[in-house]
N, C-alpha and C positions, 0 to 999 in steps of 0.2 A: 377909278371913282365909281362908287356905287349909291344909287340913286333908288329909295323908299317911296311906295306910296301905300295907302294903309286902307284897308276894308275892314268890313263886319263882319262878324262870324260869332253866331251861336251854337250855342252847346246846350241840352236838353239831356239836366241828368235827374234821375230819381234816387231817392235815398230811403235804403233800407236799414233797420235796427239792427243790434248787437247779437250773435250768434255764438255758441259756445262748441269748440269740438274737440272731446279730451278736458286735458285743463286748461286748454287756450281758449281765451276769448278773442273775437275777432269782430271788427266794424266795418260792414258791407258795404258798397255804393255802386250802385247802375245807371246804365243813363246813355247816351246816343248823344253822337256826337255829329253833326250836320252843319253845314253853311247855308249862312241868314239870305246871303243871294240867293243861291240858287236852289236851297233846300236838298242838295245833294248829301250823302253820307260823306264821310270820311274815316275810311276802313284803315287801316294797319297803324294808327296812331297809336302813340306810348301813353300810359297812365304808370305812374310807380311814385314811389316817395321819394322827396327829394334828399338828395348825397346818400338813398338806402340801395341794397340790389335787387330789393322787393318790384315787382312791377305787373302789369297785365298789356294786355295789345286789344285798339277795337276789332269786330269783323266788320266784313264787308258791306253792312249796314250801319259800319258806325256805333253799333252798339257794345259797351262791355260790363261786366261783373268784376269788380276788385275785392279781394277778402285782405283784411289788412289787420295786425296782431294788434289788440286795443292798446297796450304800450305803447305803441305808435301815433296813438290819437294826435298828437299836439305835432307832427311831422307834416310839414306841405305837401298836399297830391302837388303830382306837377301832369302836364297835359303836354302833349307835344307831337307835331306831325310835320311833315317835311313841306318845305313852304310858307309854314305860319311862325309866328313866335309863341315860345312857349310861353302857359301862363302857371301861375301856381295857385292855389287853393288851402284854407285850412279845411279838412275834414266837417267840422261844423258847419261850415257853410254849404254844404249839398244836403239841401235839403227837397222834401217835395215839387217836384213837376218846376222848380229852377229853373229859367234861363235866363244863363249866361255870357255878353257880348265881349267878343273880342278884338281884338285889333291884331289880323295877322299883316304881315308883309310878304312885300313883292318884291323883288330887286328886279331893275335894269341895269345891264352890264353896258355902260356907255366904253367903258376902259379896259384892259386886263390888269386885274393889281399888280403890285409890285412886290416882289417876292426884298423883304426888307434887309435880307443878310447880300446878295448881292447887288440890289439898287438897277433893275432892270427887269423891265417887262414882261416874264413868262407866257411862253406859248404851251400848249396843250399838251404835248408832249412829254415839255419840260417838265410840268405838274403834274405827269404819271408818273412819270420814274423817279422826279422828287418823293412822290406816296410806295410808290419801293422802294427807295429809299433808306426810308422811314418808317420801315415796318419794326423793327427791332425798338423800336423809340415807342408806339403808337399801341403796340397789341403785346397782352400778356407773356414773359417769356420766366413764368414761374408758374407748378403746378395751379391749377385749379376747379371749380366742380363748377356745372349748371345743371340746374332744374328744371326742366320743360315737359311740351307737351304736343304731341305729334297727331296730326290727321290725315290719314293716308283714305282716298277715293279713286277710283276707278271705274272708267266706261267702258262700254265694248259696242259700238257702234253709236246708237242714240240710248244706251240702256244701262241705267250704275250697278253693276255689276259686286261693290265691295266699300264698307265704310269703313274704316279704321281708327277708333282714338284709345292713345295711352298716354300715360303721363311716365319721362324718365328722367333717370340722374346720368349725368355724364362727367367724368373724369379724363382731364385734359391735362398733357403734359406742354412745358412750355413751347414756344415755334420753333425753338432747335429740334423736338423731336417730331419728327414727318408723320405722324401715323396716327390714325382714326382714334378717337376716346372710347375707353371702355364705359361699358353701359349697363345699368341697374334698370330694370324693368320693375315700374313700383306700381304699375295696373294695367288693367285692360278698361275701359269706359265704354267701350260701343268695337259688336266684333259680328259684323252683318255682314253677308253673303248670300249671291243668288245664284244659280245656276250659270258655269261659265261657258264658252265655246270650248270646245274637249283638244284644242292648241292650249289653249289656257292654263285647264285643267291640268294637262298632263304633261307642260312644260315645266322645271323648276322655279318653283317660286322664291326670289329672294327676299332676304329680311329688308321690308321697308323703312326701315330706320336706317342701318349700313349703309344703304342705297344711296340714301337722302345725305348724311353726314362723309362721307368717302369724298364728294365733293367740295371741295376748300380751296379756295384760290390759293387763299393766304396763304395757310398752312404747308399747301402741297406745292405754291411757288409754282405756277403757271396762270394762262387764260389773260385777257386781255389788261389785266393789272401791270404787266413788265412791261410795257409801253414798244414794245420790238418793233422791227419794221416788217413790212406787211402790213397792220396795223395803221389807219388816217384816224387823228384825232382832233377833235375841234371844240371849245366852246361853247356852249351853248346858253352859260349865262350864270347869275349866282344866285342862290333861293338860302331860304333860314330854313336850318334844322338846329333845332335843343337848343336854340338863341345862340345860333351859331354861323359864321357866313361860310357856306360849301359853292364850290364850283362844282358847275354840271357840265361835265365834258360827255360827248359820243365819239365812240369808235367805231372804224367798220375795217373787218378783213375779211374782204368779194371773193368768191360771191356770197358767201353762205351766211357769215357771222355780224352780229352786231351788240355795241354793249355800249351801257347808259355807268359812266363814273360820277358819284357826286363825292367828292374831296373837300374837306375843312382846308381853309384858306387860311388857317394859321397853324395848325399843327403838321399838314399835311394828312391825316388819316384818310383811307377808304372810308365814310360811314356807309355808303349804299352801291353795290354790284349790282350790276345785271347784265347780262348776257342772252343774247337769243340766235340761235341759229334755223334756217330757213332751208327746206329744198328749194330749190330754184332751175325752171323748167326741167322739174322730172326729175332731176338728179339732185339726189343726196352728195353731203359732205362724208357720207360713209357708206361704204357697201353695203348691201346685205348679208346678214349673216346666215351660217347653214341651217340654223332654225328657221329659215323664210321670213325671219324679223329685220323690217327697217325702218331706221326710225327717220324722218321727215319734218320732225319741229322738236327743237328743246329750250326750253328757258330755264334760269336757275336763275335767283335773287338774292341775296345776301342783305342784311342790313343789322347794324351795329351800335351799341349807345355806349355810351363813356360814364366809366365809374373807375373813382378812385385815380385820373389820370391816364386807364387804358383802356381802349376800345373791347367791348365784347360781345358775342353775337347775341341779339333780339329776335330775329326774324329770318328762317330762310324758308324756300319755296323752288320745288322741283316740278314743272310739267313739261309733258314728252308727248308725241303722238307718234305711235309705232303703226304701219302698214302690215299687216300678216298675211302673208302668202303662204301656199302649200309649201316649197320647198324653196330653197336657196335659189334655182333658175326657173323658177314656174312664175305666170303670170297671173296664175289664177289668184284671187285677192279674197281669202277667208273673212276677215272682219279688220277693223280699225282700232284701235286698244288706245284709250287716253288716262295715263295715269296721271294720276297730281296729289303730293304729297308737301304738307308745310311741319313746320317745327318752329312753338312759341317757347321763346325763354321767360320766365317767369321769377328765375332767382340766381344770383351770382353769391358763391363763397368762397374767397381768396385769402381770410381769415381764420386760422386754427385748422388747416385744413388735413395735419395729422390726425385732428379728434373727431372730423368729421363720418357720420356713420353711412357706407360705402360697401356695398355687397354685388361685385361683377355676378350675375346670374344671364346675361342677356348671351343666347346663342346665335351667333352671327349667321348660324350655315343653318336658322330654320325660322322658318316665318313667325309672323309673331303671334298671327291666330291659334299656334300650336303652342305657344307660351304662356296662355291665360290661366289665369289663377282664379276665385271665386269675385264675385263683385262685391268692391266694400261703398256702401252706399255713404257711410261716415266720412269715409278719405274725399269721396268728391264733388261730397258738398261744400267744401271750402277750399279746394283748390283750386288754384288760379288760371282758369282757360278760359279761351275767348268765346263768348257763344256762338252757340249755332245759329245759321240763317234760316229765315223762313226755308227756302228753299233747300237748302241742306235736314232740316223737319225731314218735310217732302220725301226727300230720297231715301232717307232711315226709315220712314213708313212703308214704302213701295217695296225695302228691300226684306223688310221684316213679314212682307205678307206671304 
């Protein structure tokens, strides 16, 4: 039995006019998104049109920019974040300094539901390895492309060190086959760098994109989604995403690892992964390597929206904190390296996807500040990224001086 109670929540959006780029016209709207209690943001919410693959993500303040084909005018935004219910919007109605109250929800898990095929109480467990299950049902298993948009930063003790944004295309074959998406490189948008510690320098640099997508639960069939033992899982209660009721299950496998499942309680899908692994007094889950690299924290977050009946990726997010020592057995400790890299989806084609136009250029085995091409100032004023936060300004200033 799951039990509602219902709050206020505004949303403060601004609305900009009609923009032209090429022969498409396109109708903008910005605007930040915050809770009427607490006046908090709320960062990684979806904005897209409704039953379209078109969409944007807020950032970390809540705020986003949508460019949307004026053909689409008469399409409902829809709004959506994990926890609330979703609302919808016509276009027309975001207008100037707006706000708009909503009514998200809350669940309380008095019960566990009941899984309806066979008429009995699921335990935590049960409902992960139902969602493995269920993967073949749940997530595309026909080719398809996504459109996104990557921001790779990096620190090197208190100091950012590296900004990163490009926007790319990815071609993904169905989950029968194991292996990373090739990858169209269609910009460079911000390619900053400062002076690194000379480990940095003159260690190889991998391509942070590969880095970032190589990791797949789903795809690659590991990490705490198989429900295995070793693995304690428990409930932790049920929340609305996409007007949807998901279980929020945690897992822990001690000492190191821990992961937050939240599962649709009717389909079974994964919508949202997360995983965080911890040293714990001193010792890492992994050695060190002979480059005097170890790493000490990693998280990765996965999260997914439904279109057309399958799950597909919106949102992932890589951060690590690697320890740098002189050498594989030295204790001397050069610097601290914090990289963190996210990837927004922005557009799914699963549709005509032979005519779709599709040019593999992206070279795995070389960074991608060595991949840039000239800035087109036309491409990215209407494509669909999240903004930057004030404090991300900041750091693009400091790194530009």
């Amino acid at each position: 039995m799951v039990r509602s109670s219902k709050y206020c929540l505004s949303i403060l959006f601004i609305f900009y006019g009609i923009v032209v780029h090429g022969q498409q016209e396109l109708f903008t709207i910005t605007g930040q998104l915050v809770d009427s209690e607490t006046q908090q943001s709320i960062p990684y919410a979806s904005i897209y049109l409704k039953e379209k693959p078109i969409g944007t993500t807020t950032n970390t303040e809540g705020y986003f920019v949508f460019h949307i084909p004026t053909k689409e005018k008469k399409t409902l935004v829809v709004i959506s974040a994990m926890g609330y219910v979703s609302v919808e919007r016509k276009s027309d109605d975001f207008s100037q300094d707006k706000v708009i109250s909503l009514l998200p929800q809350i669940n309380q898990l008095d019960e566990v539901l009941l899984d309806g095929s066979a008429n009995k109480i699921l335990k935590a467990r049960e409902i992960v390895k139902k969602a493995y299950k269920n993967i073949a049902l749940n997530y595309p298993t026909e080719p398809y492309f996504l459109e996104g948009f990557v921001r790779d930063l990096q620190k090197e003790d208190e100091t950012y060190v590296e900004f990163l944004e490009c926007a790319i295309k990815f071609k993904y074959q169905g989950l029968q086959v194991r292996k990373e998406p090739a990858a169209e490189l269609l910009g460079v948008r911000t390619n900053s760098f400062s002076q690194r510690h000379p480990w940095n320098e003159n260690s190889e640099r991998k391509n942070s994109v590969i880095d970032l997508i190589e990791d797949d639960f789903i795809r690659f069939d590991y990490g705490p989604i198989l429900g295995k033992k070793g693995w304690k899982y428990e409930i932790e209660g049920i929340e609305s995403y996409d007007n949807r009721l998901v279980y929020k299950i945690t897992g822990l496998d001690e000492p190191f690892q821990k992961a937050v499942l939240y599962i649709d309680a009717e389909t079974f899908a994964f919508v949202r992964v997360e995983l965080t692994r911890k040293a714990k007094n001193g010792t890492s889950w992994q050695r060190r390597f002979t480059n005097g690299a170890q790493q000490v924290y990693y998280n990765v977050i996965f999260e997914y929206q439904e279109y057309n009946g399958r799950f597909y990726l919106k949102y992932q997010k890589e951060e690590d904190i690697w320890r740098i020592y002189e050498g594989q057995d030295s204790n001397l400790l050069l610097f601290t390296k914090y990289p963190k890299k996210e990837l927004f989806i922005n557009n799914i084609i699963v549709d005509s996807v032979d005519d779709y136009q599709f040019l593999q250029n992206m070279n795995i085995n070389t960074s991608i500040e060595n991949q840039t091409e000239n800035f087109d100032a036309k491409f990215w004023a209407t494509y669909n990224v999240p903004r930057r936060t004030a404090a991300q300004s900041q750091i693009l200033r400091e790194l530009k001086k």
